[in-house]
C-alpha positions, 0 to 999 in steps of 0.5 A: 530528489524530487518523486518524478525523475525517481520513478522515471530511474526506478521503472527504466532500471526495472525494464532495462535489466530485465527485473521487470513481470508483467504488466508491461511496461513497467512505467506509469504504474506499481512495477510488478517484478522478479522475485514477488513471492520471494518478498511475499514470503519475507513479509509473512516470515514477520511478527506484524504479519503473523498478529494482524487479522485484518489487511488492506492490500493494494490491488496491484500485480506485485502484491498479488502473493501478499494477497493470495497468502493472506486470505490462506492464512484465514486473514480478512483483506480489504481492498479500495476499488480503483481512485474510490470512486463508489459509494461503498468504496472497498472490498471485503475478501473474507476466507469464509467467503471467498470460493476462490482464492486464486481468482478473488485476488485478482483485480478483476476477480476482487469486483466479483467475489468482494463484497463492497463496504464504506469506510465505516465498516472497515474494522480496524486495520492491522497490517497495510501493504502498499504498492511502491515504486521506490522507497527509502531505507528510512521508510519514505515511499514514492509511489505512481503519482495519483495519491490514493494510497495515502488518501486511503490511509487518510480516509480511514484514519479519519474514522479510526480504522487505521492508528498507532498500532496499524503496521505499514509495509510494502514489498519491493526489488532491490533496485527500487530501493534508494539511498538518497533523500526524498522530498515527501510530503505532509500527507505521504505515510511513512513505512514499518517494514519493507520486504525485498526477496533478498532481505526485511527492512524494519525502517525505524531500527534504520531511522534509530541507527541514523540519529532520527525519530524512530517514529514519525508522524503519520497523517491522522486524517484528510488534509482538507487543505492541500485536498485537490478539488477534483478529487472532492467532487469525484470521490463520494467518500470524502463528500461525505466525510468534508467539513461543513 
């Protein structure tokens, strides 16, 4: 199924059966839903989650817990500031200095307590949570439509911020979770754990049962050559990180 008329499903199912929170409306956007903190508290009930030290979060509502909980857990999050479009291009939220949890977590209350950082300073990442707008059982994600998730990745990748040992996860509603095959892409990152409030997908248990590679490949840098040239020009980090 192609990603567009799938996020057109999943955001109209979202608001048609009262699932969705706000932002309103859910369309064009990571959809915030009922029982986001009920998801939160599956993916903090994981071994990933409990080793990782490091986070890098998505900036949006329905993350919002999985933020909160990392930075009480004494965990450092990192969160890229809208489309990359800085010099230092993420936001270090570290619990020794953050004066306010509730408030630093927040989109607009990152820009004031984080503290901005290039790709070169991320240590190594050992958990990403990743907004989506449906994924897969098997670990395909669809997001918004912008790529920057995977651009991230990609950017850090480079520098190896993010590996192997990098665990990948997203907390979604259940009606964002498909069971049709999606048509992903080289560059798209595929999911380790997805976490709905009713129950904790460990996608390569899925894939194994299934017949497939438990581990597929994941991006290990920039594809320079599917690399729009818009982003190019707007974004310093990759002008500074493109091939001669």
């Amino acid at each position: 199924m192609d990603k567009q008329p799938l996020r057109e499903r999943i955001w109209d199912a979202l608001e048609d059966s009262g699932e969705a929170r706000f932002p309103f409306p859910p369309h064009g956007r990571i959809p915030n839903f009922a029982g986001a903190d009920a998801a939160c508290d599956r993916l903090t009930a994981t071994e990933a989650w409990r080793d990782a030290e490091t986070i890098k979060a998505n900036p949006d509502a329905p993350q919002l817990p999985v933020r909160r909980a990392a930075l009480r857990a004494g965990k450092t999050v990192y969160m890229a500031v809208p489309r990359l479009r800085e010099e230092h291009p993420f936001l270090r939220l570290a619990p020794d200095e953050v004066p306010d949890i509730d408030d630093a977590t927040t989109v607009s209350g990152s820009s004031t307590h984080g503290v901005p950082v290039g790709p070169d300073e991320v240590p190594h990442v050992d958990l990403i949570v990743s907004g989506s707008v449906a994924v897969t059982e098997a670990g395909g994600r669809v997001g918004k439509g912008e790529g920057f998730a995977d651009l991230e990745f990609a950017v850090l990748s480079e520098l190896g911020a993010v590996d192997a040992e990098t665990t990948v996860a997203t907390t979604v509603h259940e009606l964002q979770v498909v069971d049709e095959a999606v048509a992903l892409d080289a560059h798209d990152v595929p999911l380790d754990l997805i976490c709905t409030p009713e129950r904790t997908l460990r996608t390569a248990e899925v894939r194994a049962a299934d017949g497939d590679d438990p581990t597929p490949a994941r991006p290990d840098g920039v594809d320079w050559d599917a690399l729009p040239a818009e982003k190019l020009t707007e974004i310093p980090v990759l002008q500074r990180l493109a091939p001669e």
